[in-house]
Every structure is written in C-alpha cells, then in structure tokens.
N, C-alpha and C positions, 0 to 999 in steps of 0.2 A: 520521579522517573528513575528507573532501572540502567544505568550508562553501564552497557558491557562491552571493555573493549579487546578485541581479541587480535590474533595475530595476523590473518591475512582476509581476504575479500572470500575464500574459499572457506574459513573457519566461520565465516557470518552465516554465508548458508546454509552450515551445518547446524548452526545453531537454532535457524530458524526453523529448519525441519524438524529438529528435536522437537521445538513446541509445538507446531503445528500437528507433529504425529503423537504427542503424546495426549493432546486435546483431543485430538479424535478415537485414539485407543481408549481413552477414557469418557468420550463424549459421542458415538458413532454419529447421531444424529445432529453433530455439530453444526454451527451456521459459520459458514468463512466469510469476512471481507477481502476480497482480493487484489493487487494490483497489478499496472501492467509496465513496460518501460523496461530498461537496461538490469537496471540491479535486482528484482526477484527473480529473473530467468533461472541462475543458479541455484537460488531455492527448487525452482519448479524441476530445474531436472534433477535436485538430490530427493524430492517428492517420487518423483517417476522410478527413481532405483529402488526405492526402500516399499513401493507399491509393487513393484516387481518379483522383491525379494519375502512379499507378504506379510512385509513387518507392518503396514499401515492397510487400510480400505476407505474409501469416499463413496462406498454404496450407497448411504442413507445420508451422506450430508449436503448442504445447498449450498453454492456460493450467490454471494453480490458482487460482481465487480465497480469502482471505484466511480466510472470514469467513462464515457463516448465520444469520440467527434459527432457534429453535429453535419447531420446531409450527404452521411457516408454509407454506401451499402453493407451488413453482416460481411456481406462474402467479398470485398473489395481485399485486398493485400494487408493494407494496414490500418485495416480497423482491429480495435479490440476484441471484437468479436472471434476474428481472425487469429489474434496474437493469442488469445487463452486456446483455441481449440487448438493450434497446433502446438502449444507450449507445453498445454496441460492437460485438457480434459481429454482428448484423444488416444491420452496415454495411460490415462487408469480407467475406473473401473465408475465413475460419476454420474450420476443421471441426468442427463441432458435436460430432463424439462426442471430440473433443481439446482442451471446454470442459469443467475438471471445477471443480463447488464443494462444499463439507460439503453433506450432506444431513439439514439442520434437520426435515426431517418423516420422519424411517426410525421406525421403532417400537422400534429401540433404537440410542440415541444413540453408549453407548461402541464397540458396535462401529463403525458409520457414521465416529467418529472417528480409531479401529484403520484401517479402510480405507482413508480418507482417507490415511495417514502414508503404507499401502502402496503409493497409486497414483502419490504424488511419488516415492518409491522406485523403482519400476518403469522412471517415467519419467526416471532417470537424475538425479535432483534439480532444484531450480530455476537456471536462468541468472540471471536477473534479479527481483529483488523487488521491485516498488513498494508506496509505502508513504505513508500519511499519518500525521496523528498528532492525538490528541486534546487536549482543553485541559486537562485532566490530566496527559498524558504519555504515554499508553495506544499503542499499535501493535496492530492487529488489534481484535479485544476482549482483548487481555490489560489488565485495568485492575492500577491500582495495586497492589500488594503480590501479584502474579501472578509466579509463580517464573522465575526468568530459564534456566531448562533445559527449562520447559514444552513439552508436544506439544499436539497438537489434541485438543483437549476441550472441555467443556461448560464454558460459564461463566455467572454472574449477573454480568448489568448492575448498574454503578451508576447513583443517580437522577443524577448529570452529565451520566452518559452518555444517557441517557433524554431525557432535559433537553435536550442536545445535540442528540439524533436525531428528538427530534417535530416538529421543521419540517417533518417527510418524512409526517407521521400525522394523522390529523383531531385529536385530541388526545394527552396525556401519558397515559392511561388505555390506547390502543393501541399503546403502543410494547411490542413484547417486553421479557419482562425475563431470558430466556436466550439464549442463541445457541452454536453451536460454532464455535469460533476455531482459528487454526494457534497454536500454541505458540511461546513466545519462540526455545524451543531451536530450535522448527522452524525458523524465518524467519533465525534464524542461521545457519542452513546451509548456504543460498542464496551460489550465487556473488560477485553483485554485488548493491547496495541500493541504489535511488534512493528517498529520503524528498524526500515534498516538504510546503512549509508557507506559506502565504499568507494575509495579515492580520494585523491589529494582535490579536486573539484570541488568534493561537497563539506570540506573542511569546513569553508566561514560560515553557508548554513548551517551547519551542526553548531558551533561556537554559540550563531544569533539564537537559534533555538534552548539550544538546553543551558545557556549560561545569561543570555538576554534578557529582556523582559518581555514580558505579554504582552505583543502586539500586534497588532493586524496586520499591519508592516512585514511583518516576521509568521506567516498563518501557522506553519508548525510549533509556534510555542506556543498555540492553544492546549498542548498539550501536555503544558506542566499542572495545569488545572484538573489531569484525570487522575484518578487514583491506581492505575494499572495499565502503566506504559513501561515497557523492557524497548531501549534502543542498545544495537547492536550494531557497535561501528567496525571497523578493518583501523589498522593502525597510521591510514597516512588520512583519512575520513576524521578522528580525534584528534592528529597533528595539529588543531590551533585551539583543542578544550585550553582552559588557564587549571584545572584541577584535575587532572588527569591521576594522580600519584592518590588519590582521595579515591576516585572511582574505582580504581582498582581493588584498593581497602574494602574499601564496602562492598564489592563484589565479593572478594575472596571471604570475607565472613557470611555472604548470602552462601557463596556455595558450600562452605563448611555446613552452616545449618539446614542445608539441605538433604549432605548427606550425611 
C-alpha cells in the first residue's frame, strides 16, 4: 500500500482528484468505483470545479457505486441514488444510463445482487475504486467479520454503523438496517484503490488496517493483499500509524520518481 499523508482533509481531496482526473484524461472511457458517506463529498465537489473548468470530462465513463440501503426508494432523500445525483452526476457531464448502483428496492434482492456482479463484468471491470472507511474498519458495508472473498449481497448493518449513519436521518429508528454492498472479493478486483480517511475518528481504523493484520475483523486490511492501493490520510486520520516518519520517506522518493 501507498500511505500518503498529507497536510489537511482538504489536501486529500485534492489528491484524490488529481487521480481520478488524470485516469480519465488518460482513460476517457474509464470505469469508476464510487462511494458515498461524509469523506468523498470533497473530492466530488473538487470533481465538479475542474469539470467546470474543463480540465476533466465523464462523457464516456460509467460508474458503479459501492453500496444501497435495502427497501428504500431512488428518489427518497437519503438514499444513494439521491446522494450521487445531487453530489455528483448532476453536475457534470456523465451519462446517466452509465450511472449503475445496487438496486436496494427490486423485489428480490439476491438476484438484483447476481446482476449487479454482471454489469461490472460486462463493463470490463472496475478502473478505479474509491473508497472510504468506517470507524470499525468496514469498506462498503462489508462490516466486521464480513468474508474477505465476498460479492455483492445483502448485509445487516451494525448499530456502529447505524450510529455512525444517522447524522444523515431524523433519527437512529430511521436508519436501514440492511443494505446491499459490493463484496470484499468484489472491490478487490478493481484495478486501482484510492481509500481515503480524514479526522481524528478514523485514526484506530487506519492504524488496524494498514499496520494490523489481515482480518476479517478488520475488512479493510483486505487490502494489503492488493497490488495497487494509494491511501490518502489528513494528518489527525494517520495520528495513531506507529511508522508514520517511514511513509513519508517513501512517499517523498515515489514522488521524486515521478517527477
């Protein structure tokens, strides 16, 4: 893994945009993994300026988003569905029928998830995965003890997670408590993975994940297993690495050789 730690929650952003618009300057027909939650928003509105500004296009690229509650309508407030149109796709230039997410309201789930695998299949797999992480550990909704070869399926929320997500809900009584997720196995499959993690919150997951071991326990340190993970923290998000003085090293000579 790639540990970049940079100076504030707004420099992660930045970062992240950088790659995401440089994959697609150089990729048009890129395929994005997307997610949804607190911490990419700032990517998506540094997305929104630089589409603006017509440094970037998502004419011809598709996304997959992560992640649905389950038995919620498209058009409800806080569904996913919801949260990318108005975050993102609204505001550039993306084609709608090559915005696909789980489809939390089909009337039956397992296939809706069967499908789901097929249409990233179809589309050649994912380029690019973005990725947040919970104060658990969890990536997508795969929460803890969530099998590290998993596909998209239904899962029960925990109350953390719950917990975690009603800022978004009038209260903890309206938070779903299923959703359908991409699978660990899925999200590994993905070419490249940008996780990104800001705040003093998601410090001990970052720690568990990129200094732990590999465990289910822990879902995001499946992703020490991939070959092309870039995590990009804020400096109070790496507050509890133990080799923090090392990642920087290695940083500062990736980016010498880069430029």
């Amino acid at each position: 893994m790639r540990i970049v730690i940079l100076e504030s929650a707004q420099a992660v952003s930045h970062r992240a945009a950088d790659i995401m618009c440089e994959l697609l300057n150089d990729k048009p027909n890129a395929v994005l993994g997307l997610a949804t939650g607190g911490t990419p928003l700032a990517t998506y509105d540094e997305l929104v300026v630089r589409y603006n500004q017509q440094e970037v296009s998502f004419a011809q690229a598709t996304s997959f988003n992560l992640d649905e509650y389950v038995d919620m309508s498209p058009e409800h407030a806080q569904s996913y569905h919801t949260f990318m149109r108005e975050n993102l796709f609204r505001h550039i230039d993306i084609d709608a029928s090559n915005c696909h997410l789980p489809d939390g309201a089909s009337d039956n789930h397992w296939r809706a998830c069967e499908h789901y695998e097929q249409l990233i299949d179809q589309a050649g797999g994912i380029d690019l995965q973005l990725l947040g992480i919970g104060t658990d550990g969890h990536i997508a909704f795969n929460e803890p003890g969530s099998s590290l070869a998993s596909r998209t399926r239904l899962k029960a929320l925990t109350e953390q997670t719950r917990r975690d997500n009603a800022r978004f809900f009038d209260s903890l009584e309206d938070v779903p408590r299923l959703a359908i997720t991409m699978g660990i196995g899925t999200i590994l499959e993905a070419h490249d993975i940008v996780l990104l993690a800001t705040g003093a919150g998601k410090a001990g997951a970052v720690r568990a994940f990129v200094e732990g071991p590999v465990t289910a326990q822990v879902p995001a340190s499946a992703l020490q297993m991939h070959p092309n993970v870039t995590v990009l923290l804020d400096e109070d998000a790496a507050s509890w690495l133990v080799r923090t003085d090392y990642y920087r090293q290695v940083e500062a000579v990736q980016r010498s050789l880069e430029t």
